[in-house]
C-alpha positions in Angstrom: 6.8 -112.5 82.2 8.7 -114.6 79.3 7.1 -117.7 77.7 8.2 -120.2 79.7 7.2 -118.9 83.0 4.1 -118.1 82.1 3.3 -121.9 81.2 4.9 -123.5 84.7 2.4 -120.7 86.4 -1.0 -122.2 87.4 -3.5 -121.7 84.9 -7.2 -121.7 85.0 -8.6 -125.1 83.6 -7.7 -126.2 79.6 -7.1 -122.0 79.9 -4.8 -122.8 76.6 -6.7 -125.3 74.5 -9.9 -122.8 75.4 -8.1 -120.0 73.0 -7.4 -122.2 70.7 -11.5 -122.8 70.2 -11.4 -119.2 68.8 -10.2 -120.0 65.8 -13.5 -122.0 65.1 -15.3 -118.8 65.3 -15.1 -118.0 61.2 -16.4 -121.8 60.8 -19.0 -121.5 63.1 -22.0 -121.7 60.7 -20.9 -125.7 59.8 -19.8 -126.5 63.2 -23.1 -125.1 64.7 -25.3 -126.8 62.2 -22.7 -130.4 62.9 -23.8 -129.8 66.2 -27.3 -129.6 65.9 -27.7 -132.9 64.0 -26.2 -134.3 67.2 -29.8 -133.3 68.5 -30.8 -135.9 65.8 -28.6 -138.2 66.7 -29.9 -138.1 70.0 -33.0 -138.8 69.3 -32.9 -141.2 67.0 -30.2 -143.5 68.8 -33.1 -143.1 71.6 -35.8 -143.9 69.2 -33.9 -146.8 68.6 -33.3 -148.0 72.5 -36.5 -147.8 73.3 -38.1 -150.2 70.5 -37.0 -152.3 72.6 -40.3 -151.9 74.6 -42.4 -153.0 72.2 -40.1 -155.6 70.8 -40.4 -157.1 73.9 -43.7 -156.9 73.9 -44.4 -158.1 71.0 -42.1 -160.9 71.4 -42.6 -162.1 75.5 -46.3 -161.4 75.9 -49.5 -164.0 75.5 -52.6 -162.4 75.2 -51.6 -157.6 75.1 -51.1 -156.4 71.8 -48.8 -153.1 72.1 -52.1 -151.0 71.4 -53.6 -152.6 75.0 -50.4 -152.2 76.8 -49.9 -148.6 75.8 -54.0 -148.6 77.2 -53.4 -150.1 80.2 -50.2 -148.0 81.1 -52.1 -145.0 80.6 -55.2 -145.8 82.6 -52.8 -147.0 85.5 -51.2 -143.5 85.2 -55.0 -141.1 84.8 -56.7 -143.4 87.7 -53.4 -144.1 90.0 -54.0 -147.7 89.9 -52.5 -151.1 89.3 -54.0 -154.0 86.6 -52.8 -157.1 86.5 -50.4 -157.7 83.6 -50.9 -159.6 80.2 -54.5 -161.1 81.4 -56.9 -161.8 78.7 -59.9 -159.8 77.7 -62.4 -160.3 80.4 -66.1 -159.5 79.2 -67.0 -159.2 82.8 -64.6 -156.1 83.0 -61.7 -154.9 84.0 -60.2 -156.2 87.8 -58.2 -153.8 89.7 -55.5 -155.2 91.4 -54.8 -152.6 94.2 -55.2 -148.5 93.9 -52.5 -146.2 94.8 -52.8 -144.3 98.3 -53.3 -140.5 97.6 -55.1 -140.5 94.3 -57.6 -138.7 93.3 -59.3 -142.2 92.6 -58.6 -143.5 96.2 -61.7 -141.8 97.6 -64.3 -143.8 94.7 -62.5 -147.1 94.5 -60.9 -149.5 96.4 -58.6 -153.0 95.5 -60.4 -155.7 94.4 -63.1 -153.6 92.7 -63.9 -154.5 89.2 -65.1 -151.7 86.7 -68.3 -153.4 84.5 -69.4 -150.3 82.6 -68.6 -146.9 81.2 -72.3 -145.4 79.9 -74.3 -148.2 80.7 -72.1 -150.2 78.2 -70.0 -153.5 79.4 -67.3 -153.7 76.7 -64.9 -156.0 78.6 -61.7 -155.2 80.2 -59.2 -154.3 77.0 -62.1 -151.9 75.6 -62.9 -150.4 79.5 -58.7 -149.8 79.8 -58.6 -148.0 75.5 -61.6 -145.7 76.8 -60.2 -144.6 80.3 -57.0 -143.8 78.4 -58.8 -142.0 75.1 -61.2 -139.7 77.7 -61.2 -136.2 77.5 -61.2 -134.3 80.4 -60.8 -134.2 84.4 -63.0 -137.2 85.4 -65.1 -139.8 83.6 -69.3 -140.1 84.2 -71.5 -142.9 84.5 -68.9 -145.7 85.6 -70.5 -149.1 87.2 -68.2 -150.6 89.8 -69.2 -154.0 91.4 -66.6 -154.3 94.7 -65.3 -157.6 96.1 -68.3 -158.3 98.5 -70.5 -157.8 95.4 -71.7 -154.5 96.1 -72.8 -152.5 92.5 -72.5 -148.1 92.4 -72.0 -145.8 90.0 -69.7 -143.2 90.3 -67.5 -140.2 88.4 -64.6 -141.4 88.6 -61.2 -138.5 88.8 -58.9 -138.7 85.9 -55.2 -137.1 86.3 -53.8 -135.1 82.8 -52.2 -137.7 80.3 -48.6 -136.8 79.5 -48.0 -134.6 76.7 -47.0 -138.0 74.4 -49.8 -139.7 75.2 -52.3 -139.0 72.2 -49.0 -139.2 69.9 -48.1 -143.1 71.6 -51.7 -143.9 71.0 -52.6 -143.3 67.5 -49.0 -144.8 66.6 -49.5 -148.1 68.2 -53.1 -148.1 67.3 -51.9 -147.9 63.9 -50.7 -151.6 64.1 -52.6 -154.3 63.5 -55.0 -155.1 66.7 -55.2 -159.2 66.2 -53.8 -161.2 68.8 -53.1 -164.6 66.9 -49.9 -165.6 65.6 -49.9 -164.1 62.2 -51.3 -160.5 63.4 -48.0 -160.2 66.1 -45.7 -161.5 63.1 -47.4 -158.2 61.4 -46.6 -155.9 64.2 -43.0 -157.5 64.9 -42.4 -156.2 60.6 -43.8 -152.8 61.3 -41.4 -152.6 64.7 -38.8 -154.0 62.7 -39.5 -151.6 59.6 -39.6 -148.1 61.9 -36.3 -149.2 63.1 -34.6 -149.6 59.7 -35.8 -146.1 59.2 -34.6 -144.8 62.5 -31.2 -146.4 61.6 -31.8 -144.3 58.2 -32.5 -141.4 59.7 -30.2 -141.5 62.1 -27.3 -142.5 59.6 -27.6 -139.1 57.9 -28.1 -137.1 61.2 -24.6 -138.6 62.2 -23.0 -138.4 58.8 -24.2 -134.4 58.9 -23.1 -134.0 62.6 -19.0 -135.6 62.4 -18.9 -134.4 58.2 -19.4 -130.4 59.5 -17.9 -130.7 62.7 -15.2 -132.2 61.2 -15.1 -129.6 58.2 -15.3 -127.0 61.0 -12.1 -128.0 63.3 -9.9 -128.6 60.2 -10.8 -125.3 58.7 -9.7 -123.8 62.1 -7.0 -126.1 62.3 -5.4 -124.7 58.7 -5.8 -121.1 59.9 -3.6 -121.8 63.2 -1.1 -123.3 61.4 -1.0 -120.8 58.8 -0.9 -117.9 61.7 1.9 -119.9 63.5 3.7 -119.7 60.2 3.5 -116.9 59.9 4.1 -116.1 63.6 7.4 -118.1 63.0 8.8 -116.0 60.1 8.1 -112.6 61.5 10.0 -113.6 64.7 13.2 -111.7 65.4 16.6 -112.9 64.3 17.9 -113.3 67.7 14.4 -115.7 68.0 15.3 -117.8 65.6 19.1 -117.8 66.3 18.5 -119.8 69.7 15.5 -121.2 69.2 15.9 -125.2 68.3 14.6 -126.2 64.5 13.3 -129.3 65.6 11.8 -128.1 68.5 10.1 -125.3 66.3 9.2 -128.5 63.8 7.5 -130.4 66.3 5.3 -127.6 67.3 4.0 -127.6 63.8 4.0 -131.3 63.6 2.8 -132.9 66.9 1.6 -130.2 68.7 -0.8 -128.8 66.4 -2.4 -132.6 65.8 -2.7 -132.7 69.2 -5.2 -129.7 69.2 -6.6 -130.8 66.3 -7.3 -134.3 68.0 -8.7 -131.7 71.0 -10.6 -130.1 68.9 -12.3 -133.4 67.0 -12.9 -135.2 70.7 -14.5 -131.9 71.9 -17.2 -131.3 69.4 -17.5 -135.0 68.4 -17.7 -136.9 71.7 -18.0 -134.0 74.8 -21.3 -132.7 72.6 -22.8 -136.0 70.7 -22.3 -138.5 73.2 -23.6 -136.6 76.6 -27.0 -136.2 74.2 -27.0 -139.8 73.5 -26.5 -140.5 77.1 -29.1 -137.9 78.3 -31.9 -139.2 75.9 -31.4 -142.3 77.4 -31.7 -141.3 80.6 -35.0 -139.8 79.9 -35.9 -143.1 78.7 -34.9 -144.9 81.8 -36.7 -142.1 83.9 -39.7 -142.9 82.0 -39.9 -146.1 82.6 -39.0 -145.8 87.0 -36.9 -142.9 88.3 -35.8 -145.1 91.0 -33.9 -147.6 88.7 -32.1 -144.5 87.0 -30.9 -143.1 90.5 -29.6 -146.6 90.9 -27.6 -146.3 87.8 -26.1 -143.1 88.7 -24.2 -144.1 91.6 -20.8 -144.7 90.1 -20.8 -141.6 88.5 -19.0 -139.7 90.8 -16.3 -142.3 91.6 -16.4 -142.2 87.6 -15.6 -138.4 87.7 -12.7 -138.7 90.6 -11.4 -141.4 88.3 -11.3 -139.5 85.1 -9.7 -136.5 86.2 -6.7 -138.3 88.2 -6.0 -140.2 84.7 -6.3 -136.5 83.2 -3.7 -134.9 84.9 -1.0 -138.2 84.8 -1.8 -138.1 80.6 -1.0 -134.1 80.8 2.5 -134.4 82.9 3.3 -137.0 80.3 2.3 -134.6 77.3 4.4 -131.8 78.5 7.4 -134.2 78.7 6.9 -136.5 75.3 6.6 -132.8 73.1 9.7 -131.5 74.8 11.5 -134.7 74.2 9.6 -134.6 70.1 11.7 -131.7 69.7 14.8 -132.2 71.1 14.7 -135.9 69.0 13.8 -133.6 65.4 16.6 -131.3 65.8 19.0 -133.8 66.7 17.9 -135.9 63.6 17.7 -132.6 61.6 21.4 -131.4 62.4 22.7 -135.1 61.4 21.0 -135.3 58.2 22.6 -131.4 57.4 25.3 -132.9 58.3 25.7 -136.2 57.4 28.8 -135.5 55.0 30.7 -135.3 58.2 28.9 -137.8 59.8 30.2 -140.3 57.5 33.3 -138.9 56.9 34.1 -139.3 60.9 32.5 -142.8 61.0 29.9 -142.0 63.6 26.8 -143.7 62.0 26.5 -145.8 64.8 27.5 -143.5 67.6 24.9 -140.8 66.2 22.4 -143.8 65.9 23.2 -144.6 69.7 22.2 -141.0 70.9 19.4 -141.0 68.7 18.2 -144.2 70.3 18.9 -142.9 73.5 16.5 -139.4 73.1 13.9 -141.7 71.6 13.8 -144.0 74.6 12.7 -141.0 76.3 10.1 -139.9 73.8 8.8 -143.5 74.1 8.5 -143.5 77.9 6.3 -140.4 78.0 4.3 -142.0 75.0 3.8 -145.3 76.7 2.8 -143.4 79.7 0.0 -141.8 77.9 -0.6 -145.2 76.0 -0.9 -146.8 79.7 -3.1 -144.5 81.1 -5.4 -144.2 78.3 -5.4 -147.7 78.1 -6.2 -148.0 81.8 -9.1 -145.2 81.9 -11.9 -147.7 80.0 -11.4 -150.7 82.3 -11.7 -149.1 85.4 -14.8 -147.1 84.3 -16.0 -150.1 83.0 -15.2 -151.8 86.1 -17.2 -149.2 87.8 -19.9 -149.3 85.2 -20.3 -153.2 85.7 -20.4 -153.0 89.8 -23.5 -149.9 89.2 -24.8 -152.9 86.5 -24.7 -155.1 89.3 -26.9 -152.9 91.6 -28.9 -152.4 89.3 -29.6 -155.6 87.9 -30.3 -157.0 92.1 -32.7 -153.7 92.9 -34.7 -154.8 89.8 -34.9 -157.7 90.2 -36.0 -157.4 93.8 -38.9 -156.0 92.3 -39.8 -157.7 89.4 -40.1 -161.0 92.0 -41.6 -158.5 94.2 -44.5 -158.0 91.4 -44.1 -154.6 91.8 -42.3 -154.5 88.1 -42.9 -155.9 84.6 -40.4 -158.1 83.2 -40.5 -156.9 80.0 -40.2 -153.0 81.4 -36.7 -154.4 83.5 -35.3 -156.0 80.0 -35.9 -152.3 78.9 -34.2 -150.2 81.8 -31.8 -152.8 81.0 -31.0 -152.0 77.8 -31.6 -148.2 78.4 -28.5 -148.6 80.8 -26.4 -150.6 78.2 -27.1 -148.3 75.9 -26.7 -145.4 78.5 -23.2 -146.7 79.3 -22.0 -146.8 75.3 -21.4 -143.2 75.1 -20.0 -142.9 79.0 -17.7 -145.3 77.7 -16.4 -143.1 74.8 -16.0 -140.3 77.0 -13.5 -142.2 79.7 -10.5 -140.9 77.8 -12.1 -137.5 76.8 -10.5 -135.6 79.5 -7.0 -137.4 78.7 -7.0 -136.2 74.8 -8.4 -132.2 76.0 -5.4 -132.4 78.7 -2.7 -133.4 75.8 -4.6 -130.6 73.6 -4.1 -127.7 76.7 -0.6 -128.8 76.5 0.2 -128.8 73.1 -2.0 -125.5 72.8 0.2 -123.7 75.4 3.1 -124.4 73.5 1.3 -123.0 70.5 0.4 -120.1 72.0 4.2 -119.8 73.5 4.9 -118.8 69.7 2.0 -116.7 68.8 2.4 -114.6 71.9 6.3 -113.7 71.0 6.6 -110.5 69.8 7.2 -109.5 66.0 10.1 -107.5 64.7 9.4 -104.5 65.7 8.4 -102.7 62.1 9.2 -98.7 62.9 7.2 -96.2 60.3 4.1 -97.8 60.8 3.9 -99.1 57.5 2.4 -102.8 56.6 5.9 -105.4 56.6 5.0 -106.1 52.9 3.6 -102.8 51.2 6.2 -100.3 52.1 8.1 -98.3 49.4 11.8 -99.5 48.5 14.4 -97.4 49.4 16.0 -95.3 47.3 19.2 -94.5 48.2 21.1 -90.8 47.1 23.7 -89.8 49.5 25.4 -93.0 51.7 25.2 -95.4 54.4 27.0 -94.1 57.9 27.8 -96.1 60.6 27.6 -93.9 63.4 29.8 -95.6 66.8 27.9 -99.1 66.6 28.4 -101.5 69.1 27.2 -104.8 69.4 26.3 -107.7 71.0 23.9 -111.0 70.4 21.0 -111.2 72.6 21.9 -114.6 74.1 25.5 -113.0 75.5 24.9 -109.5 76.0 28.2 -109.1 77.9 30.4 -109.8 74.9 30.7 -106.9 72.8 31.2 -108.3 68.5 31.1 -104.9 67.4 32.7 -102.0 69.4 32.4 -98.2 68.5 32.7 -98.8 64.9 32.2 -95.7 62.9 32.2 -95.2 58.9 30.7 -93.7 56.0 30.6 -95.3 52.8 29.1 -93.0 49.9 26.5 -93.5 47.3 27.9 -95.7 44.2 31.0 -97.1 46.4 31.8 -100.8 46.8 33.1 -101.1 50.1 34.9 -104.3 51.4 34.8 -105.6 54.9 37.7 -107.7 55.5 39.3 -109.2 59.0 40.2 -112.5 60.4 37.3 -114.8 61.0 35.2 -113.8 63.8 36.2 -109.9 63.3 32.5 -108.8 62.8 32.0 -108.8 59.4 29.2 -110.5 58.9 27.5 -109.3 62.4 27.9 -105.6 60.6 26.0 -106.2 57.6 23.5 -107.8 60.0 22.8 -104.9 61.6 22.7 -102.7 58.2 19.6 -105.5 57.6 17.8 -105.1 60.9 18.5 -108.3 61.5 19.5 -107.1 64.7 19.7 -103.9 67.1 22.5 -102.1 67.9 23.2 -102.0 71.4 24.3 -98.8 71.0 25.1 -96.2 68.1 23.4 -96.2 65.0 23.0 -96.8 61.3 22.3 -93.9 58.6 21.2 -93.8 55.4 20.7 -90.4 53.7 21.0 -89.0 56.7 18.1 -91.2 58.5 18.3 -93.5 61.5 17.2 -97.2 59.9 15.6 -97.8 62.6 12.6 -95.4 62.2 12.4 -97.2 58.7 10.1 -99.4 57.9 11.2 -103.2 57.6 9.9 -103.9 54.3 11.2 -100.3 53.2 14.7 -101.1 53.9 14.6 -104.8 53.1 13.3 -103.8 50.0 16.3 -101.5 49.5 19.3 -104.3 50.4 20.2 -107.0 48.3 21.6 -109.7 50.0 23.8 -112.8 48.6 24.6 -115.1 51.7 27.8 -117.9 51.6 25.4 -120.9 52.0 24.0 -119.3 49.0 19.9 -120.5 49.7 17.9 -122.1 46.6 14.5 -122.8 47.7 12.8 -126.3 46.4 11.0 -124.5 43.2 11.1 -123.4 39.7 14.1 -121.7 38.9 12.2 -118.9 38.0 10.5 -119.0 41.4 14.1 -118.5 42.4 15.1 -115.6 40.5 12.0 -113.6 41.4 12.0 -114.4 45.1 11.3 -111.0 46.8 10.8 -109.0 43.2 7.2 -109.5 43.0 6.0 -109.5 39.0 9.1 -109.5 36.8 9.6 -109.4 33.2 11.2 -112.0 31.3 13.6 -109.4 29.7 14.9 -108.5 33.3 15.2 -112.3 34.1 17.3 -112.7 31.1 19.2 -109.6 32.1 20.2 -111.2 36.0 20.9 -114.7 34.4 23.1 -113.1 31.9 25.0 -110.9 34.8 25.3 -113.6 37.3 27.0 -115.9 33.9 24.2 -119.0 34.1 23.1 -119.4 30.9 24.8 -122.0 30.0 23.4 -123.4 32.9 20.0 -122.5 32.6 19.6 -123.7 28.9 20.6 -127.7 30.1 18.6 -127.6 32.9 16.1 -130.3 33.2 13.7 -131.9 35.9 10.7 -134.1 35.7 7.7 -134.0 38.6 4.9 -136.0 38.4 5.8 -137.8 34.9 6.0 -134.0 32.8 9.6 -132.5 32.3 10.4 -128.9 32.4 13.4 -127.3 31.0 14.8 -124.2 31.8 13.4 -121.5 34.1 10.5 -123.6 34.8 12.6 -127.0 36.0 12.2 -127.3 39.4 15.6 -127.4 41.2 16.7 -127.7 45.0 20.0 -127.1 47.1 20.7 -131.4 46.8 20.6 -131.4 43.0 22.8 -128.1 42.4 26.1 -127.5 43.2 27.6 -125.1 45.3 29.1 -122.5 42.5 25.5 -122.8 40.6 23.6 -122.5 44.3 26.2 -119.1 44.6 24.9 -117.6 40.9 21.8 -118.4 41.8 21.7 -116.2 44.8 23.9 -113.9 42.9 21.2 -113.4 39.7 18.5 -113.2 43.0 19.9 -110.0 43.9 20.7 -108.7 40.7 17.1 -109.0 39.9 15.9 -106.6 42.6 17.9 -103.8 41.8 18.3 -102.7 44.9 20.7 -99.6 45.8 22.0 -101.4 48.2 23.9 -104.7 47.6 25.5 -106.8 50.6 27.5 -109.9 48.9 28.5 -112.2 52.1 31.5 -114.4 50.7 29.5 -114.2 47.6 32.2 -115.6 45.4 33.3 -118.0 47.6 32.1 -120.9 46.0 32.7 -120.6 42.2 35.6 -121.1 40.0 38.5 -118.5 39.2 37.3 -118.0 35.7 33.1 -117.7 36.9 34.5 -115.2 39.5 36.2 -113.3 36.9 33.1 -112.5 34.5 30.7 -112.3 37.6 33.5 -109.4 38.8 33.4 -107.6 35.8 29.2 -108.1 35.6 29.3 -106.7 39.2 31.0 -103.2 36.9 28.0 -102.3 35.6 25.9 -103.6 38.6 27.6 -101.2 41.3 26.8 -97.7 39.2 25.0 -95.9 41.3 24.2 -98.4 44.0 26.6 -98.8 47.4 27.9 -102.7 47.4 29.7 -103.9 50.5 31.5 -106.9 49.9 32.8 -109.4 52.7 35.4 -111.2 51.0 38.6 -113.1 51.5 40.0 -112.9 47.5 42.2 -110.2 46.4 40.7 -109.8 43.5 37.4 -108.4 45.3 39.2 -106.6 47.7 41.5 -104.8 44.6 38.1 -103.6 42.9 36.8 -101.8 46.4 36.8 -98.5 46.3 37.0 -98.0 50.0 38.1 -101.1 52.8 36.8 -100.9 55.9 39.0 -103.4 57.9 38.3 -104.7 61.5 39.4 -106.6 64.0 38.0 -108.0 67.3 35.3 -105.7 66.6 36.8 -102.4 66.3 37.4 -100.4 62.7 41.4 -100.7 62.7 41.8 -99.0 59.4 39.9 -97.6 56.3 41.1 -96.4 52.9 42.2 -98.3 49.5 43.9 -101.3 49.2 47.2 -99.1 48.3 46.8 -96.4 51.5 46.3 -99.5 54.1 49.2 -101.5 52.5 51.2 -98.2 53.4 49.7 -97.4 57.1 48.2 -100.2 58.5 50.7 -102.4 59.7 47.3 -105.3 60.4 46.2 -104.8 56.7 49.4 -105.6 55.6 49.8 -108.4 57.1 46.4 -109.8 56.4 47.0 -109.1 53.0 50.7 -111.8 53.3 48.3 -114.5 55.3 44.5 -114.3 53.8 44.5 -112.6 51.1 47.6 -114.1 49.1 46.5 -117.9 49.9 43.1 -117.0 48.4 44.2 -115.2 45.5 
């Protein structure tokens, strides 16, 4: 199944974007310790929701410090009964309002009954509540109860087990200050207001650990899939490359990848940190009444229907606006390659016109995605807002209701305000993972393409070079290109060119020539025959083996943006300067080289360290260039495509007689339309609509090949 297919197939859910978390796995020490300190963050931004409590308290209450609320609550909870809120201390003891039906306390005490002593001692009500709370054990001894017709007993009363935070709650808010007047809750209001400064402390660094390593994390893994798309990219066949679109290719590496890196960032910095936040917030809110928190919860699955609708319009978008990012780079990219002819024609404005006309499409998928994002808070908020609603009318039901405190409603409150922040972020969570699954299939479209085939077994870049001792033998090649395998370039062509000879291929454009020498590179396959060398099928040879073997000098004559001596060397690995000097004194440059200048970054550079690029050199020096590139391989083996094409008749001249004592012992096959490379061949292999019409010397094919000869009158005596 090709590519393509396999991404219009139905796939399992983010089945993409999910490989692309592997590459996190040789980061995973950072990420999992970022991820962590979302624990921290969790508890802290919870800490920090529920000083509301006591702020509250501290704030909204008459007569209750925090130390005798946190004693009443637990009383109520160990006895299953209900006090009257924010009374004064009453030395009588403490009134109980009503006791809950099927506690353990029901069968000793009833409503209305007032509790006057614990061990013969009548502390008052606030003292009676701190020591029901701080009692140890299953039931308390020796309590006097005086009921509502006046009726004294004693009894044991049943205590239920404290929760686990209780002792912890206690000793922190009986830490605080325990005076009721003015100044005293001022003291406690700094002590709230101090722990929360801290909290915010704490809680700063848990976040600043938790986004700094995650973040570390996904753009470590984020510079290894780009670097194995790369290199993906360059080990794709030639055929790949020949109909694949450049900007198409570019925009994978450009959009598609920060998409996936956007993913990635949303994934570990929202889908993990927030649903914490939200969940210790919920435990808040169940602390305080589970029935206001199921209350809260009802939108949620509207919430849910909602977010995945808006997840699949943003991914139908993505899949068009990436398409349409490609198709608008490689139209841009042609026009500025070829902008000579672009303003030579006059077509500025029609080229801007069709421009404008891809990028209208690019912007309707964006806007779509824009709209749709855009769209995803309101309506979750508009959600959020109508569960706010319920909530805020069941509360407040029963805060009227008495059955409540009002300060314990302004919590749950807050607790769902605070609960609905990180719902919030997460609305468009699911629309940046579905733009991520999207860009990361067309990723993976690329990294699941096949490499050139490398036969021998050996690594592409540790092979041995080629040595070459006998000759190179075409052996009945045909040919065609992959993307129209029904027209034959190259048809049962069949020649042997010896050790040391410099063969020139020569025909009318479109002949084959350049498709020939191809195939000698592995560029391509033949579609049938084969190539020797020394007797041996290039095929079963190693890539880098034969690579290694062929120097190549093409007729756009590529100069990389670099040093010049970056240039030179490309391919040669370590060279010496004395062999540099050597190529740059073959290939005629010196001249050149000596006045070469360039300044980067404020420091100039002169020579073979200046850094040069195919806009600042012409073509002839762009040619030598290549030229001196080849030389400096010394390879046995040495394919010049048009090679002289581009210099004067003088440069040509030297570089042929250079090229004298370059071609000992080496095979050279020239493509050339100049007489004066052709004279020097020692063998001419000529075609013509793919077939080998003729082979011999210049002299022989002037005699008995009517086509040679009169190729030599039209070509050859134009470009002499």
């Amino acid at each position: 199944m090709n590519p393509a297919s396999r991404l219009s197939a139905p796939r399992a859910w983010l089945s993409a974007f999910r490989r692309a978390l592997r590459y996190l796995r040789p980061h995973r020490l950072p990420l999992i310790i970022g991820l962590s300190m979302a624990l921290g963050v969790s508890v802290f931004y919870t800490f920090s929701i529920s000083s509301v409590i006591p702020l509250l308290k501290v704030m909204f209450t008459d007569h209750e410090t925090l130390a005798d609320w946190v004693h009443r609550a637990q009383a109520e909870q160990r006895l299953g009964i209900v006090i009257p809120t924010d009374v004064p201390n009453d030395p009588a003891g403490l009134s109980i309002d009503h006791v809950r039906p099927g506690t353990a306390a029901a069968t000793v005490l009833a409503n209305d009954d007032r509790i006057v002593a614990i061990g013969g001692e009548s502390p008052g009500s606030y003292e009676i509540l701190a020591r029901i709370a701080r009692a140890g054990g299953a039931e308390l001894s020796d309590v006097r109860i005086i009921s509502r017709d006046g009726r004294e007993r004693t009894v044991t009363l049943p205590l239920a087990e404290p929760g686990w935070h209780a002792p912890l709650l206690r000793r922190v808010v009986e830490f605080l200050p325990a005076g009721r007047d003015a100044d005293a809750r001022l003291y406690q209001l700094g002590c709230v207001m101090g722990l929360l400064v801290v909290v915010a402390l704490l809680g700063g660094l848990c976040r600043f650990a938790n986004e700094g390593l995650v973040h570390y994390a996904v753009q470590r893994s984020i510079h290894d899939l780009r670097s194995s798309l790369a290199e993906r990219v360059l080990r794709l066949p030639m055929w790949w490359h020949a109909g694949q679109s450049q900007g198409d290719t570019l925009g994978r590496f450009a959009t598609d990848i920060a998409k996936v890196e956007v993913g990635l960032s949303t994934l570990f910095g929202k889908v993990i940190a927030e649903p914490l936040k939200a969940v210790g917030v919920l435990a808040l809110t169940l602390a305080i009444d589970w029935r206001l928190l199921l209350v809260a919860m009802i939108g949620l699955p509207i919430g849910a229907i909602v977010i995945r609708t808006f997840g699949r319009m943003v991914k139908r978008a993505q899949k068009r606006a990436s398409a349409s990012w490609g198709r608008l780079l490689d139209h841009l990219g042609e026009r500025l390659d070829g902008i000579r002819v672009v303003k030579a024609y006059g077509m500025e404005a029609r080229e801007a016109q069709r421009f404008r006309r891809e990028d209208d499409n690019l912007t309707r998928a964006q806007t779509h995605i824009e709209l749709v994002d855009a769209g995803t808070n309101p309506a979750l908020e508009f959600l959020a807002m109508c569960a706010v609603s319920l909530f805020v009318l069941y509360g407040g039901t029963r805060v009227f209701a008495g059955d409540l405190e009002p300060h314990l409603f302004f919590a749950a409150v807050v607790c769902l305000a605070g609960m609905m922040d990180p719902v919030r972020k997460l609305g468009n969570v699911n629309n940046r993972l579905q733009s991520a699954d999207v860009s990361a299939g067309r990723l993976f479209e690329l990294l699941d393409l096949r490499e050139e085939e490398n036969a021998g077994g050996a690594a592409l870049t540790t092979a041995r070079p080629l040595a070459l001792e006998q000759g190179v033998e075409f052996e009945r090649v045909s040919f065609a290109y992959p993307g129209n395998p029904r027209r034959l370039v190259l048809r049962e062509v069949s020649a042997r060119v010896e050790r040391g000879q410099v063969a020139a291929v020569v025909g009318p454009n479109g002949s084959g020539k350049t498709s020939l020498m191809s195939l000698l590179l592995r560029f391509y396959e033949p579609t049938s025959g084969c190539i020797r060398i020394d007797g041996r099928d290039i095929s079963g040879l190693p890539l880098a083996s034969l690579r290694g073997g062929v120097g190549l000098v093409t007729q756009d004559a590529v100069v990389f943006t670099d040093t010049l001596r970056a240039n030179l060397a490309y391919g040669a690995g370590d060279v010496s300067e004395e062999r540099i000097a050597r190529a740059i004194a073959t290939a005629h440059i010196e001249d050149f080289v000596r006045a070469l200048r360039s300044t980067t970054d404020g420091v100039e550079a002169v020579g073979l360290d200046a850094m040069i690029s195919a806009r600042t050199l012409s073509g002839g020096q762009r040619q030598r260039i290549a030229l001196a590139r080849a030389i400096l391989r010394d390879p046995p083996i040495l394919v010049l495509d048009e090679a002289t094409s581009q210099v004067d008749t003088e440069s040509e001249t030297r570089i042929q007689e250079a090229l004298d004592d370059v071609v000992r012992g080496r095979t050279v096959f020239i493509i050339a339309h100049r007489y004066s490379t052709i004279a020097r061949a020692s063998v001419i292999l000529v075609l013509d609509e793919g077939r080998l019409v003729a082979m011999g010397r210049h002299e022989e094919l002037l005699e008995r090949s009517p086509f040679y000869a009169a190729l030599c009158r039209t070509q050859f005596a134009h470009a002499h």
